[in-house]
Backbone bond lengths (Angstrom), bond angles and torsions (degrees), N, CA, C in turn:
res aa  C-N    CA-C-N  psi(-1)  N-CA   C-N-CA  omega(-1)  CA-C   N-CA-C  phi
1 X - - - 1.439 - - 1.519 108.42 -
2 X 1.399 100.24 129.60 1.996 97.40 177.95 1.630 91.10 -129.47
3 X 1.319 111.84 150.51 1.315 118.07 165.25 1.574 103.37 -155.90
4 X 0.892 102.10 150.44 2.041 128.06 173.64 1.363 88.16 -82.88
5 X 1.731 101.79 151.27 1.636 104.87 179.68 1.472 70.74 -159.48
6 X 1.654 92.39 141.69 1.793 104.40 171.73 1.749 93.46 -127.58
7 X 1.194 107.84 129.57 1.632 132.41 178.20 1.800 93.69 -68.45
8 X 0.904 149.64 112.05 1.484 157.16 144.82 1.544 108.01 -50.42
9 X 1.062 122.32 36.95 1.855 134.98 168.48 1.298 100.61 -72.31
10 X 1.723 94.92 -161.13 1.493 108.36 175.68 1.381 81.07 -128.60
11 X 1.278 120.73 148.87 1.169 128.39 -55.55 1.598 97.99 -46.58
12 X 1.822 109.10 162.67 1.422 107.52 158.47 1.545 127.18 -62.54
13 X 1.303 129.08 138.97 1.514 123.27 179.29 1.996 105.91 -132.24
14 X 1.287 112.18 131.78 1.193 137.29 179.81 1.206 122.19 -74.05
15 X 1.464 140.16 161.51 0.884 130.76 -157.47 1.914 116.03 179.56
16 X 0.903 130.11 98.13 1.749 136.23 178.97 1.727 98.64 -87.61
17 X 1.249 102.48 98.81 1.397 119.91 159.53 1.629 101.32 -77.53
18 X 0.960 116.97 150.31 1.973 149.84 145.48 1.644 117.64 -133.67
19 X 1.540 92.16 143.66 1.730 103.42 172.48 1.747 96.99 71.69
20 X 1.714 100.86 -164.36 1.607 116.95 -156.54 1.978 89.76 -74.56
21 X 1.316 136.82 14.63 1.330 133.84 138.60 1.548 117.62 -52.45
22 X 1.285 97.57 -72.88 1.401 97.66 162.69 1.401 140.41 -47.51
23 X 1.287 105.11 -61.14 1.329 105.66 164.13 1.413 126.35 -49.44
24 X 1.619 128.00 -35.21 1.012 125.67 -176.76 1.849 132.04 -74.27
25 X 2.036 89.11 -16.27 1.512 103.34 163.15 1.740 116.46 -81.17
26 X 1.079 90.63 -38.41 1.501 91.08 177.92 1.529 110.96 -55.53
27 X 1.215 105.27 -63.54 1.918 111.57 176.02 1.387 121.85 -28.96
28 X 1.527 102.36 -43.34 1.459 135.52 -157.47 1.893 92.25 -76.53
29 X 1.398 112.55 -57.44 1.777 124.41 -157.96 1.842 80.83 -77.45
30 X 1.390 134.24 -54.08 1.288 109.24 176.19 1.098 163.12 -100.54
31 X 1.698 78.66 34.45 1.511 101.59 162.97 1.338 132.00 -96.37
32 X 1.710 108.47 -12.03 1.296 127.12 175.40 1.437 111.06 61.80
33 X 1.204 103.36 -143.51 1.485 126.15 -179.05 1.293 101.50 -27.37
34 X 1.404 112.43 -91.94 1.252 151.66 -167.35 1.619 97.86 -29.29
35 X 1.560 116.56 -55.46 1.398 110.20 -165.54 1.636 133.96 97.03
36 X 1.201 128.48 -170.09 1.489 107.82 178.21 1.273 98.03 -151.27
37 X 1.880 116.68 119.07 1.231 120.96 176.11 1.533 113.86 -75.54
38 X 1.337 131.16 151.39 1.271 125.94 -169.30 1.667 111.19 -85.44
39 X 1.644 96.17 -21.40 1.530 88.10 171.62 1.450 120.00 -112.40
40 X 1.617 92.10 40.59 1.560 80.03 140.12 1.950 107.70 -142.90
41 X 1.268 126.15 -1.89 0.959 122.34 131.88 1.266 138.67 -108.89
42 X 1.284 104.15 100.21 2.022 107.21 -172.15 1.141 118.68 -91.83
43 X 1.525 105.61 135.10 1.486 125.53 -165.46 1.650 104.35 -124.42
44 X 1.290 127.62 141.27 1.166 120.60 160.68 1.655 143.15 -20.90
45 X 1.415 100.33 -42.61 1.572 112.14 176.52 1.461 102.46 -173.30
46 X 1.233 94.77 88.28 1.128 99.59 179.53 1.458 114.79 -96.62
47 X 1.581 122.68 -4.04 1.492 134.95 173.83 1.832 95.63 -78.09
48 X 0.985 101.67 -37.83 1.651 116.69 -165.72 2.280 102.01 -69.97
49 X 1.287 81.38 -51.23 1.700 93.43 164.96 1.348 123.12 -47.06
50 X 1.352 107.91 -81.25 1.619 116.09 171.98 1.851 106.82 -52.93
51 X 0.976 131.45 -28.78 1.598 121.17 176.86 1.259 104.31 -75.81
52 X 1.585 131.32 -62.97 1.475 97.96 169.74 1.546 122.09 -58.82
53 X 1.253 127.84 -27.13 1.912 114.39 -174.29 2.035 98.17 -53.72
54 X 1.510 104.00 -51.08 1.470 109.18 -174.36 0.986 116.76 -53.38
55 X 1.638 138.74 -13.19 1.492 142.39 -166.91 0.998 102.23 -102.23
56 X 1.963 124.02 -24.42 1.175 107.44 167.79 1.121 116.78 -114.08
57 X 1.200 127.73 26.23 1.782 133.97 126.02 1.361 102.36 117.45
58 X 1.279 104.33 54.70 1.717 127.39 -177.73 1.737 101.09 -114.12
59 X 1.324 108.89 91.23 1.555 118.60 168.42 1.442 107.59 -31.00
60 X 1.345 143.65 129.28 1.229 138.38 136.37 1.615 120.94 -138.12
61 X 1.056 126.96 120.06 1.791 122.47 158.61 1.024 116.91 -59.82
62 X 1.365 91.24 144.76 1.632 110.27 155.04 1.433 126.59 -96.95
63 X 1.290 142.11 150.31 1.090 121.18 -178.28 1.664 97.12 -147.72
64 X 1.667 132.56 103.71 1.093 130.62 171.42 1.456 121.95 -46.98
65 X 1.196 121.52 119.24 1.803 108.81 173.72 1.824 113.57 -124.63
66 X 1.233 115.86 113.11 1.263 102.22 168.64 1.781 132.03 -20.47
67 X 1.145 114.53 177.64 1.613 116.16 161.57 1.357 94.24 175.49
68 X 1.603 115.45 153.50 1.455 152.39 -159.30 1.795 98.79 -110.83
69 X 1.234 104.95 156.70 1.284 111.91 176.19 1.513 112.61 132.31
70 X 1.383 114.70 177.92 1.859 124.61 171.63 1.229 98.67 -42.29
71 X 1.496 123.61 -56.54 1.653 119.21 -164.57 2.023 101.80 -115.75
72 X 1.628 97.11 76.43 2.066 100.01 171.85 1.602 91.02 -59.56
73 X 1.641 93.62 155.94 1.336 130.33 171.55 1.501 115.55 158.04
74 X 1.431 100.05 -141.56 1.381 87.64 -176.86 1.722 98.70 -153.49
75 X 1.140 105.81 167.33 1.769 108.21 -152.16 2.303 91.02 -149.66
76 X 1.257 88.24 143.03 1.718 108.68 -170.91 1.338 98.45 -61.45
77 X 1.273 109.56 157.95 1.804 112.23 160.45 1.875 94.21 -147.58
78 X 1.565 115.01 119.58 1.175 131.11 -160.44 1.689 98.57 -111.23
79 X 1.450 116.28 122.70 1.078 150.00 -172.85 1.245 118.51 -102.53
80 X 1.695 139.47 132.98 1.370 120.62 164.21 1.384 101.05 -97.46
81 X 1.091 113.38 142.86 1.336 120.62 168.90 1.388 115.05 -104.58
82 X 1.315 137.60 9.68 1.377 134.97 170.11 1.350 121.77 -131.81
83 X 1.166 135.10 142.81 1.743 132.55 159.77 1.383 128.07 -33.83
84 X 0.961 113.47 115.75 1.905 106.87 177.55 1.855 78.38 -137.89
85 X 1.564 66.08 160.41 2.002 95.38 174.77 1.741 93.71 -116.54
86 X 1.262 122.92 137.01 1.168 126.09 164.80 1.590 131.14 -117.46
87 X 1.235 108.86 113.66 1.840 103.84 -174.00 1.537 88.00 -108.48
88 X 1.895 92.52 157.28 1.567 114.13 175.65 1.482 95.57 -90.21
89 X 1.759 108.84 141.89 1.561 101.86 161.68 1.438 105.57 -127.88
90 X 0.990 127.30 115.20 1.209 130.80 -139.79 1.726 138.84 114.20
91 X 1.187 133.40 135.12 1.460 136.99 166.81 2.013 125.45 -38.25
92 X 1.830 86.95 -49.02 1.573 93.80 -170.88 1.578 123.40 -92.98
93 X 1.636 113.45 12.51 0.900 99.42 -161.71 2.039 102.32 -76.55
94 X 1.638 98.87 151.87 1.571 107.74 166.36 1.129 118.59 -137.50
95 X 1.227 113.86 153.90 1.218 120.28 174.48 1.457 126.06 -107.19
């Protein structure tokens, strides 16, 4: 999966994602508001994901949330906090 992502900053800045980069903005823009808890879609590294998007200056929260079960604790829920425009480059991309 490759996609272009334009940061809606000041100035705007561009960007060709490939692999779980990509995927992880996309996940991120359609989840909106709400966001995406990790336990309930689990991804390999998804702490590892959002730290590089944040280094290259992709707003996102974190927001700790408890959860119940065999193993209590508490599990991320990842937020964008900024505007991006997203184009597919490529045939396979999904969302």
């Amino acid at each position: 999966m490759k996609v272009q992502v334009t940061l809606l900053s000041e100035p705007p800045r561009m960007f060709e994602l490939d692999g779980r980069l990509g995927w992880t903005v996309m996940q991120l823009a359609n989840a909106g508001a709400r966001g995406v808890a990790t336990i309930k879609h689990p991804a390999p590294r998804w702490s590892g994901y959002v730290h590089a998007l944040r280094k290259m200056g992709f707003q996102i929260d974190t927001i700790m949330e408890p959860h119940d079960g065999p193993y209590p604790g508490q599990h991320a829920r990842y937020r964008l906090a900024c505007d991006v425009q997203i184009k597919a480059l490529g045939a396979e991309v999904q969302q």
